[in-house]
C-alpha positions in Angstrom: -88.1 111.3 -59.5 -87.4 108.8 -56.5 -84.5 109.2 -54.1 -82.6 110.9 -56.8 -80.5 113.8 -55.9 -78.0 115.3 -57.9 -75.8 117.5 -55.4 -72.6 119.6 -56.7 -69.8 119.3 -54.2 -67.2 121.7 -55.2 -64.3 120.6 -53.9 -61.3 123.4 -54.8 -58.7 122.6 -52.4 -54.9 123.9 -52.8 -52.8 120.5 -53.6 -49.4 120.5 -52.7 -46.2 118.2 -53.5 -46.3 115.3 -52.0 -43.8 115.3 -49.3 -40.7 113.1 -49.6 -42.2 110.8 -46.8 -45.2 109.8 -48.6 -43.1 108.9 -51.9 -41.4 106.4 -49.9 -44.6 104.8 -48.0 -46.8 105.1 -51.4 -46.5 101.5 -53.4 -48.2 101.1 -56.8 -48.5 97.7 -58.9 -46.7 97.3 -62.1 -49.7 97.3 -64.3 -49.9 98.0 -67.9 -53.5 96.6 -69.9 -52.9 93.5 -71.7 -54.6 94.5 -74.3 -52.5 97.3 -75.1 -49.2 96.1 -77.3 -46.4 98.5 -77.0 -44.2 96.3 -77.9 -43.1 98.6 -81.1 -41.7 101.4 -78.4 -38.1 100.9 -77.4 -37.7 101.1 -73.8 -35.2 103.1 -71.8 -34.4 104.5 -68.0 -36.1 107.4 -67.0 -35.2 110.7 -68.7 -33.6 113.4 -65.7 -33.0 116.8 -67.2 -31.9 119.5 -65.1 -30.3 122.4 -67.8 -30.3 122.7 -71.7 -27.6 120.5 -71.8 -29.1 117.7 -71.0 -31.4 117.3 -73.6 -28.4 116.0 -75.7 -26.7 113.6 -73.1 -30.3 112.2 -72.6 -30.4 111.3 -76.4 -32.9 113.7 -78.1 -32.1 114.9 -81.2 -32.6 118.2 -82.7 -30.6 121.6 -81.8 -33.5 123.0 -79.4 -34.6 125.8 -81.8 -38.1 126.8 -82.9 -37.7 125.1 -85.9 -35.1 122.3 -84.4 -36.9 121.0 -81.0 -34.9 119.1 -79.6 -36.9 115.3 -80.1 -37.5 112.1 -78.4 -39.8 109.6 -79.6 -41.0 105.9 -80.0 -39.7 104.8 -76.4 -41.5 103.2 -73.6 -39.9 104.3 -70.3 -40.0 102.3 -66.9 -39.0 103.8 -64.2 -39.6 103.6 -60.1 -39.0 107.2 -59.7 -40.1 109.8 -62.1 -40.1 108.8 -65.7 -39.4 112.0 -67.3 -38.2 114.8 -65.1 -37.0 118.0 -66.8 -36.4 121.3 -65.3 -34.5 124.9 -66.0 -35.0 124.7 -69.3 -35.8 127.5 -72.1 -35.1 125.1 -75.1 -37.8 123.7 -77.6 -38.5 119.9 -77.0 -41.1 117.7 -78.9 -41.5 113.9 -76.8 -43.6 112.0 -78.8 -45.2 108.5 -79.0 -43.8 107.6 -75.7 -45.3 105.5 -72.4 -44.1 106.1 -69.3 -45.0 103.9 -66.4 -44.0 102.4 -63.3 -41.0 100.2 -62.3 -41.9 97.0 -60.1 -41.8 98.9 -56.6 -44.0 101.8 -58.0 -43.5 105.1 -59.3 -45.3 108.3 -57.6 -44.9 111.0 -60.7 -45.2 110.0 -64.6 -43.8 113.4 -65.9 -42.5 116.4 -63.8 -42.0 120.0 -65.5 -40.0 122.6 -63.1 -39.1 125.8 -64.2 -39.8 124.8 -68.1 -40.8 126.8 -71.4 -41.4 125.0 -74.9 -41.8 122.2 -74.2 -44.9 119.5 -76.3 -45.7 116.3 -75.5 -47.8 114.7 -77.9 -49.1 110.8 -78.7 -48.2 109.9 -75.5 -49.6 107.3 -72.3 -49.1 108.0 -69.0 -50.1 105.0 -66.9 -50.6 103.9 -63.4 -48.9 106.3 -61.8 -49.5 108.8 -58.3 -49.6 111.9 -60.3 -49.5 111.4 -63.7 -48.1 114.2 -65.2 -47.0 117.4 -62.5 -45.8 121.4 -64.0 -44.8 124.4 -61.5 -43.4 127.5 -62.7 -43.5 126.4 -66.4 -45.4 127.7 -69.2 -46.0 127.6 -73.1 -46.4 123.5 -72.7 -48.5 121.7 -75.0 -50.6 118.2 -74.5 -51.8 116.9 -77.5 -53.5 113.1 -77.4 -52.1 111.9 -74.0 -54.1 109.2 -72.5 -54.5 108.5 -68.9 -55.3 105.4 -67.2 -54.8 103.6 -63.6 -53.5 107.1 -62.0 -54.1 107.2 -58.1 -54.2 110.7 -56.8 -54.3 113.3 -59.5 -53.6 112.8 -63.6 -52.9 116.5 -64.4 -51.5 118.7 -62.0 -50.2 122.6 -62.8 -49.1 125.4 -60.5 -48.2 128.7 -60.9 -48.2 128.3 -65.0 -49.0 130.1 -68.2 -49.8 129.4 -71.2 -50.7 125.6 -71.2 -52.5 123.9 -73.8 -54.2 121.0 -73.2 -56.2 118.6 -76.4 -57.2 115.8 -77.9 -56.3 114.1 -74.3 -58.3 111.1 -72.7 -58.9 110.0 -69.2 -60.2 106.5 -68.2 -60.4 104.3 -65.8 -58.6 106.4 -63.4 -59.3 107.1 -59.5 -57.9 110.1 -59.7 -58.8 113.5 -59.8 -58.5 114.8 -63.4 -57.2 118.4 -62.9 -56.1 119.9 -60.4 -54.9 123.7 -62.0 -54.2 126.4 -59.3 -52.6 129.7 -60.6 -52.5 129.4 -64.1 -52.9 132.3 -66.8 -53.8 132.1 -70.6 -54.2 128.3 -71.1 -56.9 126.7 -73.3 -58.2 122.9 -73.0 -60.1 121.6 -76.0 -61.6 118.1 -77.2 -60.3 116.7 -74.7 -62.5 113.5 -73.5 -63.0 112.9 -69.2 -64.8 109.5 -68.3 -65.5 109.1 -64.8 -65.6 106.0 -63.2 -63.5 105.8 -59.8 -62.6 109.3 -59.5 -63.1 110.8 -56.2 -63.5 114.3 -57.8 -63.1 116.1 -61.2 -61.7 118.9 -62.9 -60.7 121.4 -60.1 -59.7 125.0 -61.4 -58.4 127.4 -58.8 -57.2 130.9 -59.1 -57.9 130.5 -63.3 -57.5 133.8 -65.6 -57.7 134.5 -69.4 -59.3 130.4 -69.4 -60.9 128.7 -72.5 -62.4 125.7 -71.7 -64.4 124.5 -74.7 -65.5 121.3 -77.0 -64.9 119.0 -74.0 -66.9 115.9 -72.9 -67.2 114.8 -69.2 -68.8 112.1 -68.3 -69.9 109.6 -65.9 -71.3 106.7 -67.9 -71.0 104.3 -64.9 -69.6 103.6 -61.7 -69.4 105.9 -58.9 -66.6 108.8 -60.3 -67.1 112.6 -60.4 -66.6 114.0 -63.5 -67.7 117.5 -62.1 -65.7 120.8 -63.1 -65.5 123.5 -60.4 -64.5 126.8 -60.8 -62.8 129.5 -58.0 -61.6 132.7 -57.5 -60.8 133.2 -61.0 -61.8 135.7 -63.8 -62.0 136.1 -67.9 -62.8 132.2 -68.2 -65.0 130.9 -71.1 -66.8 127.5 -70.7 -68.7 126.8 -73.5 -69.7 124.0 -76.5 -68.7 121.2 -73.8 -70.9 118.1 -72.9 -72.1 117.3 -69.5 -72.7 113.7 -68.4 -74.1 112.8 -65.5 -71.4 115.6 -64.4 -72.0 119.4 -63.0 -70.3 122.7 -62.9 -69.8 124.7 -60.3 -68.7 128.4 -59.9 -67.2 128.7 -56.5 -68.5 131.9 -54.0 -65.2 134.3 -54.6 -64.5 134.2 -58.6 -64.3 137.5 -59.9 -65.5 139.1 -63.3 -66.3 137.7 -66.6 -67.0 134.4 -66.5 -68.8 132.8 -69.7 -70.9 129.8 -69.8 -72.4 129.4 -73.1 -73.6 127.1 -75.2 -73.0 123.8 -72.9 -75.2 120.8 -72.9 -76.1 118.7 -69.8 -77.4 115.4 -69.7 -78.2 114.4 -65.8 -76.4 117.6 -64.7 -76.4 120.6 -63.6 -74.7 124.8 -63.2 -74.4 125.3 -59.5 -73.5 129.2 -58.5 -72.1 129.6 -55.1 -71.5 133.4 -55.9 -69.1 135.3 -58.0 -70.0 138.4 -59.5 -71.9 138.5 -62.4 -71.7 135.2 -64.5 -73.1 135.0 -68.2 -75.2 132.0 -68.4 -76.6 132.0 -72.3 -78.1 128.9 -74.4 -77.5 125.9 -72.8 -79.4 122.9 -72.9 -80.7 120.6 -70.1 -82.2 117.0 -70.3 -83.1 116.0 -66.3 -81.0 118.8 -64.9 -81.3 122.4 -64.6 -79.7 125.4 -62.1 -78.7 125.3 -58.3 -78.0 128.6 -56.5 -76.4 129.1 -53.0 -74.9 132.1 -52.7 -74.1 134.2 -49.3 -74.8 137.7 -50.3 -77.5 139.3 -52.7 -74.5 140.3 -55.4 -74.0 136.8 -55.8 -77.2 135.9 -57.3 -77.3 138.7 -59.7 -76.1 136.9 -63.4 -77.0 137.5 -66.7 -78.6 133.9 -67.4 -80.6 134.2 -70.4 -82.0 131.6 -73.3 -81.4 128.5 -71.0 -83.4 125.6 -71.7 -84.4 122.3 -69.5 -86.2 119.8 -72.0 -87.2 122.5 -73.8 -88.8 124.6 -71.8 -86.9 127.9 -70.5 -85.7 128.5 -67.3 -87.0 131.4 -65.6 -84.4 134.0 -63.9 -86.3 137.3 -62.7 -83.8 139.7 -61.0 -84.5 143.1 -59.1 -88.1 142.5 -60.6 -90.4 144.9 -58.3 -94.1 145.3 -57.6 -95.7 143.0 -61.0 -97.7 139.5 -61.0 -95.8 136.9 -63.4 -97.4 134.5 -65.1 -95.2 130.8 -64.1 -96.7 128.4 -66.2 -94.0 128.2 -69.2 -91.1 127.8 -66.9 -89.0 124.4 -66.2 -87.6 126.1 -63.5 -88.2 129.5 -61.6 -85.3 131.7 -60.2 -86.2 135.0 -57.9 -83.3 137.1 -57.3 -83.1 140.3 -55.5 -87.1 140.9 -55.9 -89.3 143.0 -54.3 -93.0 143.0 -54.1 -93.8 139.8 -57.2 -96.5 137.2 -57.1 -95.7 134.6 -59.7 -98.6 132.0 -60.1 -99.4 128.6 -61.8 -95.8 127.5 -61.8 -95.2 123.9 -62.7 -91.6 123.1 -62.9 -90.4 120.4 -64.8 -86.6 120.4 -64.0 -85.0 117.4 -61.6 -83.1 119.9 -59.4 -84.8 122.7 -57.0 -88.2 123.8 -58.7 -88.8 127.2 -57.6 -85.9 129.2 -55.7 -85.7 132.3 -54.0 -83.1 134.4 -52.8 -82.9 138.0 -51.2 -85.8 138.4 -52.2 -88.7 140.5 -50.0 -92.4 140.2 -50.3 -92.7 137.4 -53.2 -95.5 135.5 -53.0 -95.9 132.2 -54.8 -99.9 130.9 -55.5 -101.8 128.2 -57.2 -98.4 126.3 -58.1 -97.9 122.4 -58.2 -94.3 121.4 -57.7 -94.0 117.7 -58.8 -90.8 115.9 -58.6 -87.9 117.9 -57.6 -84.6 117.8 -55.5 -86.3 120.7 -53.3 -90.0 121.9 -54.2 -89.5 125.1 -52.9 -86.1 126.5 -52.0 -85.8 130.0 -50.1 -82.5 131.5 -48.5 -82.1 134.9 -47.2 -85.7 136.2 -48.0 -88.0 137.9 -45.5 -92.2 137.9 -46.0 -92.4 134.9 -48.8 -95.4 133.5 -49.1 -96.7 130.2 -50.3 -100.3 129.9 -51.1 -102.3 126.9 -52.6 -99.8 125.6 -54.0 -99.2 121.2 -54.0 -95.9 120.0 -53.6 -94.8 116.7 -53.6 -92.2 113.7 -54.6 -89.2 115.7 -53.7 -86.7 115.2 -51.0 -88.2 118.4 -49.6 -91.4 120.1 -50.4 -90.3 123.1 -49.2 -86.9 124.4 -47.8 -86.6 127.6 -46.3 -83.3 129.3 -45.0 -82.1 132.5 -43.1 -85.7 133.5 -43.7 -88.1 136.1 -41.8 -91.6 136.1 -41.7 -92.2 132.8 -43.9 -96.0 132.0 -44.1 -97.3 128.7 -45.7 -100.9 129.0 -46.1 -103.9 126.4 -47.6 -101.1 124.2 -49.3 -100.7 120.6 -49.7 -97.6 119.4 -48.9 -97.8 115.4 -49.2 -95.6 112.2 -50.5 -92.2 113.8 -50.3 -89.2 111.4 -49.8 -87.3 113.9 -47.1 -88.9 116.5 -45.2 -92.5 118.1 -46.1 -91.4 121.3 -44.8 -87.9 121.9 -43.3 -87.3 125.3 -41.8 -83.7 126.0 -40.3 -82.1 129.6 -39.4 -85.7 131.2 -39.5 -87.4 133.3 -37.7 -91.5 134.2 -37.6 -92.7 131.9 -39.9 -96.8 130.5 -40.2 -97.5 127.9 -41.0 -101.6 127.6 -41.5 -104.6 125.5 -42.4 -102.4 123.4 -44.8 -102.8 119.9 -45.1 -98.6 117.9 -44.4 -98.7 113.9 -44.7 -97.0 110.8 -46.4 -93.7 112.2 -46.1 -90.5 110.8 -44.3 -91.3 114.1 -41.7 -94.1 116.1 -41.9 -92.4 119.4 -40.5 -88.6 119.4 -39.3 -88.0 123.3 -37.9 -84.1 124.0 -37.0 -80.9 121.3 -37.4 -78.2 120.5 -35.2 -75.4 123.4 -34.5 -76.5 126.8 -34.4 -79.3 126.4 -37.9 -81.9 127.1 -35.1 -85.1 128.6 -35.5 -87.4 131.2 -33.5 -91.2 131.9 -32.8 -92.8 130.2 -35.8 -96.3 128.6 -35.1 -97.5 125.8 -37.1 -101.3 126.2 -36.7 -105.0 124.8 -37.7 -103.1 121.9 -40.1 -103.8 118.7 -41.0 -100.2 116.3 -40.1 -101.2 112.9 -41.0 -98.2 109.7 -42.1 -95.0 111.4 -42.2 -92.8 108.1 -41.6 -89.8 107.1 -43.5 -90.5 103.8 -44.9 -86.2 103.0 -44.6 -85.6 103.6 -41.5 -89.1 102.6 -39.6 -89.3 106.4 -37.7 -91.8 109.2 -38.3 -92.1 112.7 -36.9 -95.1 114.9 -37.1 -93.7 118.1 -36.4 -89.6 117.4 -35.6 -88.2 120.8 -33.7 -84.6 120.7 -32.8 -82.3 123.2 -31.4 -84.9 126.0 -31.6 -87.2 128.2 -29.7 -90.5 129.3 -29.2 -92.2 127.3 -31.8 -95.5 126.9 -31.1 -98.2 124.2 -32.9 -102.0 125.2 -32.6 -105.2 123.3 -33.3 -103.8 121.2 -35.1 -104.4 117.5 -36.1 -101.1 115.1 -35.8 -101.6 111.3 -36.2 -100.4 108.0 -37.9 -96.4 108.5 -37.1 -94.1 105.9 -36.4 -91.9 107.8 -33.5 -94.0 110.8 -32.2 -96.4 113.0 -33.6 -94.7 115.8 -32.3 -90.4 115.9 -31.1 -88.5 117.9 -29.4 -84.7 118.1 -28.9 -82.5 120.4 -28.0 -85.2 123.8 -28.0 -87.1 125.5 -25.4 -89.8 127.8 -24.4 -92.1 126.3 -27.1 -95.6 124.8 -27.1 -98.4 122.7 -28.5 -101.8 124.1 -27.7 -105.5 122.9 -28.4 -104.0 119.7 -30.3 -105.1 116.7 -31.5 -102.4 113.8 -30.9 -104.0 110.5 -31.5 -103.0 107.1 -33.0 -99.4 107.7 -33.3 -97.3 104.2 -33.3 -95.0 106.0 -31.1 -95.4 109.0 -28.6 -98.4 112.0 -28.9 -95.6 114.3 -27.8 -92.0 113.3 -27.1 -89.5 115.5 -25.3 -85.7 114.2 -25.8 -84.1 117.0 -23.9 -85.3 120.8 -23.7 -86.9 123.2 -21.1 -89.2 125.3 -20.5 -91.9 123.8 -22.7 -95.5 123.8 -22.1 -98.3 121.8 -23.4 -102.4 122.4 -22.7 -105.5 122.3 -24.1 -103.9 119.1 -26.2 -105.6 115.5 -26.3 -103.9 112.6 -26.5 -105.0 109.1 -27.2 -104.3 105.9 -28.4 -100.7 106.1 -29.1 -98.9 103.4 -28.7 -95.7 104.0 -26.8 -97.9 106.5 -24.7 -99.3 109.8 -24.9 -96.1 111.3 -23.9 -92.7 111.1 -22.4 -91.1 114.4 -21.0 -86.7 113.3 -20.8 -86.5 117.3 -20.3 -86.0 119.4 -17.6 -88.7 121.7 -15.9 -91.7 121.6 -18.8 -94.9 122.7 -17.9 -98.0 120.2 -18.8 -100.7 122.9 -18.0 -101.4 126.5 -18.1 -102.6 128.1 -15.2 -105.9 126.3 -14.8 -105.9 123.9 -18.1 -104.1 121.3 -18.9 -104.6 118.5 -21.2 -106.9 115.5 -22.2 -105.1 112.1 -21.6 -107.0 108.8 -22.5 -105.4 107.2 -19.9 -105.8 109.4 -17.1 -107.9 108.3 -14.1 -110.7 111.0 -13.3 -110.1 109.7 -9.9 -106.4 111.2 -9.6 -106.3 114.8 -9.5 -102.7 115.0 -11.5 -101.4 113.2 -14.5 -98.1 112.3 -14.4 -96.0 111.8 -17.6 -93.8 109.3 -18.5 -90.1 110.5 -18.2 -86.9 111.4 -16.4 -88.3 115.2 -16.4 -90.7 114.5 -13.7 -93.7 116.3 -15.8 -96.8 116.8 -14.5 -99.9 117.9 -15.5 -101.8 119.4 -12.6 -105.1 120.1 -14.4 -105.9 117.1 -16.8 -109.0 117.6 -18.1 -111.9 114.8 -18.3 -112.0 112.7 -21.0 -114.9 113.7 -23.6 -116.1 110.8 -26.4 -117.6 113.5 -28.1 -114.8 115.3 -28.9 -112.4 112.0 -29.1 -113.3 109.5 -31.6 -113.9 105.7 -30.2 -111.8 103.0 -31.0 -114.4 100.6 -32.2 -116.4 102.8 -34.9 -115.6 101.9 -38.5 -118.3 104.4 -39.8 -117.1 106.1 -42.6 -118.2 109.5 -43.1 -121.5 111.0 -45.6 -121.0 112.8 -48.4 -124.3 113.8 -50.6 -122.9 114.0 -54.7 -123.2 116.6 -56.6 -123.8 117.5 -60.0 -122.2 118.7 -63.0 -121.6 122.4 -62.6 -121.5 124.6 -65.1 -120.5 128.6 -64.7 -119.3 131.3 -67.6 -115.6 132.0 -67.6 -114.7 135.7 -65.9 -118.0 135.7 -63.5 -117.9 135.4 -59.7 -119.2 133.9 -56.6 -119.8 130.0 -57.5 -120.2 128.5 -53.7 -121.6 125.4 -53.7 -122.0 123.4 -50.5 -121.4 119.8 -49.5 -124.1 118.1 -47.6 -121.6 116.2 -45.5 -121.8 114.1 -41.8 -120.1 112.2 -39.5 -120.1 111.5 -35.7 -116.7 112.1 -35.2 -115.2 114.8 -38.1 -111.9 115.4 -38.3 -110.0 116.5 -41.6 -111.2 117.6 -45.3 -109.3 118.9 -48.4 -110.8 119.7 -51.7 -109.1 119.4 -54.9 -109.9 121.0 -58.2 -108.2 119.7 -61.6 -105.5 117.9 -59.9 -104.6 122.0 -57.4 -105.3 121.8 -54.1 -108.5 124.3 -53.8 -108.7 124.2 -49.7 -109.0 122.4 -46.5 -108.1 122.0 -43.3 -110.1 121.0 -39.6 -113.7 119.6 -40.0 -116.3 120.2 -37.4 -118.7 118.1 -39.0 -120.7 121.0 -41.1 -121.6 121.3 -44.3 -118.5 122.6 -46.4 -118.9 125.3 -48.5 -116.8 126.2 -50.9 -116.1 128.4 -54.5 -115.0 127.2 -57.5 -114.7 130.5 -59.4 -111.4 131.9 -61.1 -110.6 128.9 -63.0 -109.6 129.4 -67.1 -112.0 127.7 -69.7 -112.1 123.6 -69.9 -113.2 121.0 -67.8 -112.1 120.0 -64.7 -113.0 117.3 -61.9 -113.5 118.4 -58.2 -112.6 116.0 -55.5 -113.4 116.3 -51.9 -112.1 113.9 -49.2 -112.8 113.9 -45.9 -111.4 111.8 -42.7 -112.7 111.1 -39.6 -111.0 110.8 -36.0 -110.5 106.9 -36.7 -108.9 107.2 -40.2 -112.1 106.4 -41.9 -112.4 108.2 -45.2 -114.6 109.4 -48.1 -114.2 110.8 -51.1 -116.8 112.2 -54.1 -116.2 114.2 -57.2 -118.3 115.7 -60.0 -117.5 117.9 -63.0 -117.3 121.6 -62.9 -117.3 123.0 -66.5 -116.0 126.6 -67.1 -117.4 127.8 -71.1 -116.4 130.8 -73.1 -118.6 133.9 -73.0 -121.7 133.1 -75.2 -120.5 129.7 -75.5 -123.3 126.5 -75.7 -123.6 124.0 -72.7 -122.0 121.2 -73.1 -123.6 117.8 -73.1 -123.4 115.4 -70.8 -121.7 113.3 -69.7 -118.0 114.8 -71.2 -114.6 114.0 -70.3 -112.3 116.3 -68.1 -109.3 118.0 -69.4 -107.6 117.6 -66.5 
């Protein structure tokens, strides 16, 4: 999935009557389509009906009874105000086969209902109007095959109502909003049929009770429309057989008790749950979509979501699940709710939308999990001691999100080619993140975000932070931290970014320590604004707008008797002084050391000796094998096995050794690349075979499974 994000805006916002000022200034084209003859329809002035009485002066027929509705059909009405506009009635009217539409200086309302009972309007077209069709205080109203087109603002708009039906209706080619229902009790929509195209935003249902919303299709074939439905603050509302087009549904943070979603199918869309209490989520079918949660307290991710499927896999919901390891392999999609104490492994979602998310949740730990293609890899809100452990994640606009989250540690993971962040961290605390290998994303590491989503003492540590640029806008960040403190980075490796390997804004007291900044396009370390900082044991070199630039105020570029390595320092100045309105200086640069610091000229790549098919017994331990490696000038090495990152991490130019035990029966290729200081690289694989117990060799050569 490239660039793709599919993000649920529920937009449930109290509408009210347009003011008498804005009918005036509010202009709309006569338009009716050409290619519509309604010719047949006898036209007429607007129909105004204030009491019963009316219905006659107004030409209806009929006595108003039950069995007698009072009738008005086969007329097309043109009107600048209002076309039909009936209140304080209790009599039973039928208008039928009728199209109301707007005069030459425009009209803002199609039909108004005030204060109404009894009242169906079937066969009809409501065109090109502000509102189409407007009801307060009305109820036991029926739509039956009304088609809207060309509306501005809103096509269907109820308040304070009961009793509505609403079927058979069609909506195209509007830019309006197609519902807009606040306060409304026992009403029913059915096969009706919503194409998006314009429409700023969809169906919004506010303050809904004793709902049935079922057999509809909403779509958004084309164009740039919202055919989304949002649900808030309401209660006993069913939502089921309907088809989802490139639309969502979302069930707003404060709706109350039994709400059904059953049986629904999506196609490039998705069930957002923003909280609620407990929302039945049975049998419904995803093709590139899937679940999004974002609730504010723990009672808001507790549902009953059950027999979902996403391309037919199930989706996986665990909640309160305590102390037990879970087996993640069959999931498209993994939900943790309200768990305590759960390792889940092998996971390898296949939804579009967030791959594995985790909400008040304490102590789960996630392991040996590729996350491939997702809106977020990893998404985690309001959690405390997650871990993530050799896991890949990668082509998603975040590898892995974390929010309102204590003690967060990412450990041996390989977090690479995402089109957002690698990692993004904001409103954490204590997190770790260690010996993990972050690069070829837009930013490698973004901790905090602006306003107060800042982040405290997390340390980023013994990593590998290599090509985090975003190829769009020509910038790259190692490790970005904004409006945060006490974030420390340590013995790590950051080159190759466009902007700075390492960025600081808005944060203080934080720190980069025993570092390796080198061959950044931009700065080693850049300091926009921030104070308090401190930076030793680091070296910098060969970055192109310079090793660093300090805009803060009163950082510290030494410790007490250490500072850092600079390539351009002169040994013969007892100070370094960095670039920068802060007036940083580092007091105790330390000399320059080619043997620690690669040269600029070597192009040597490094030495790796192969290695031979291995075979081992399925179930059996130890398996370390070692890699006769070399190079002058080590840097960097990560190992995978079967297409899972095994482990990696700094290289001090030793032979690695490593085990490849714990792996299930079949073939698989190990893969082990290595980088030096200059960006040279190598790579070498060979075949590691794991048989059954008892089982022959297998000949060679063979090919891998995986």
């Amino acid at each position: 999935m490239k660039r793709m994000a599919l993000v649920m805006i529920v937009s449930l916002l109290f509408i009210s009557v347009i003011p008498a000022s804005n009918k005036q200034s509010y202009q709309i084209s006569h338009f009716v389509p050409a290619d519509e003859d309604f010719s047949h329809l006898t036209p007429r002035l607007a129909v105004i009906i204030t009491n019963d009485s009316d219905f006659v002066s107004e030409g209806f027929s009929g006595s108003g009874t039950e069995g007698d509705p009072f009738r008005l059909e086969a007329v097309r009405i043109l009107s600048d105000e209002a076309s039909i506009n009936i209140s304080n009635t209790r009599s039973h009217f039928v208008i039928e086969n009728v199209l109301v539409y707007p005069g030459s200086s425009g009209s803002v309302f199609g039909i108004v209902l005030e204060n109404v009972t009894s009242g169906t309007f079937t066969n009809m077209s409501v065109y090109n109007h502000y509102r189409g069709i407007e009801l307060h205080n009305s109820s036991d109203i029926i739509f039956d095959d009304i088609v809207f087109k060309i509306n501005a603002d809103t096509c269907f708009y109820a308040d304070d109502c009961n009793f509505i039906s609403f079927k058979y209706c069609k909506f195209e080619d509007n830019d309006a909003t197609f519902l807009h229902i606040n306060d409304v009790d026992h009403s029913v929509m059915t096969y009706n049929w919503f194409n998006a195209t314009n429409t700023e935003t969809g169906l919004e249902l506010y303050k809904i009770a004793n709902f049935t919303f079922s057999y509809n299709d909403l779509n958004r074939y084309s164009g740039t429309g919202s055919a989304n439905l949002g649900l808030y603050e309401s209660s006993n509302c069913t939502i089921s057989h309907n088809s989802f087009y490139g639309a969502n549904l979302g069930i707003g943070e404060t709706n109350y008790d039994d709400i059904f979603i059953i049986s629904n199918e999506f196609i490039n869309g998705q069930i957002s749950i923003f909280g609620g209490e407990i929302v039945t989520v049975t049998d419904n079918q995803f093709t590139n979509g899937g679940f999004y949660f974002q609730g504010e307290t723990a009672e808001s991710w507790h549902h009953d979501l059950s027999s979902n499927m996403i391309e037919g896999k199930p989706v996986g919901y665990l909640w309160d699940t305590t102390n037990t390891s879970v087996d993640l392999s069959s999931f498209s999609q993994i939900i943790f709710a309200g768990c305590n104490n759960v390792t889940g492994y092998d996971a390898a979602p296949t939804t579009s939308l967030d791959g594995i998310i985790i909400g008040f949740c304490n102590a789960t730990t996630i392991q040996d999990s590729t996350i491939d293609g997702q809106s977020l890899g990893i998404h985690i809100r309001s959690s405390n001691y997650t871990t993530i452990e050799n896991c890949e994640a990668q082509d998603s606009s975040r590898g892995v999100f974390a929010y309102d989250t204590k003690y967060l540690t990412i450990n041996a993971s390989d977090i690479h080619d995402n089109w957002g962040m690698g990692i993004a961290i904001r409103s954490s605390e204590f997190f770790l993140i260690d010996n993990s290998s972050i690069s070829d994303n837009d930013i490698g590491i973004l901790v905090g975000a602006p306003g107060s989503e800042n982040c405290s003492r997390g340390q980023i540590k013994r990593s590998s932070i290599f090509s985090n640029n975003d190829p769009l806008d020509d910038v790259g960040y190692g490790v970005y931290v904004m409006n945060s403190n006490h974030i420390r980075v340590d013995q790590c490796n950051i080159s190759y970014h466009d902007y700075a390997g390492m960025y600081i804004s808005m944060s203080n007291w934080s720190s980069s320590v025993y570092t390796r900044y080198l061959y950044n396009d931009g700065f080693g370390i850049a300091i926009e604004s921030g104070y308090d900082n401190y930076f030793y044991g680091n070296i910098l070199g060969w970055n192109e707008l310079g090793n660093a630039i300090d805009n803060g105020t009163s950082n510290d570029w030494n410790d007490v008797s250490i500072g850092n390595r600079w390539r351009d320092h002169n040994p013969l100045d007892s100070q370094y002084n960095v670039t920068g309105t802060g007036d940083g200086i580092d007091y105790y640069p330390q000399a320059w050391d080619y043997d620690l610091i690669y040269p600029p000229n070597d192009a040597t790549h490094p030495q790796i000796q192969s290695l031979s098919m291995y075979v081992y017994t399925v179930g059996t331990t130890g398996h370390m094998l070692v890699w006769e490696v070399s190079d002058e000038y080590p840097f960097s090495y990560h190992i995978m096995m079967g297409g899972v990152w095994l482990e990696g991490g700094e290289w001090d130019g030793d032979d690695i050794e490593f085990s490849v035990a714990g792996f299930g029966v079949g073939n698989y290729t190990c893969t082990l690349t290595l980088t030096d200081l200059a960006g040279n690289s190598a790579q070498s694989s060979f075949l590691v075979s794991v048989v059954p117990v008892s089982a022959p060799p297998p000949e060679s050569p063979f090919e891998p499974l995986y």
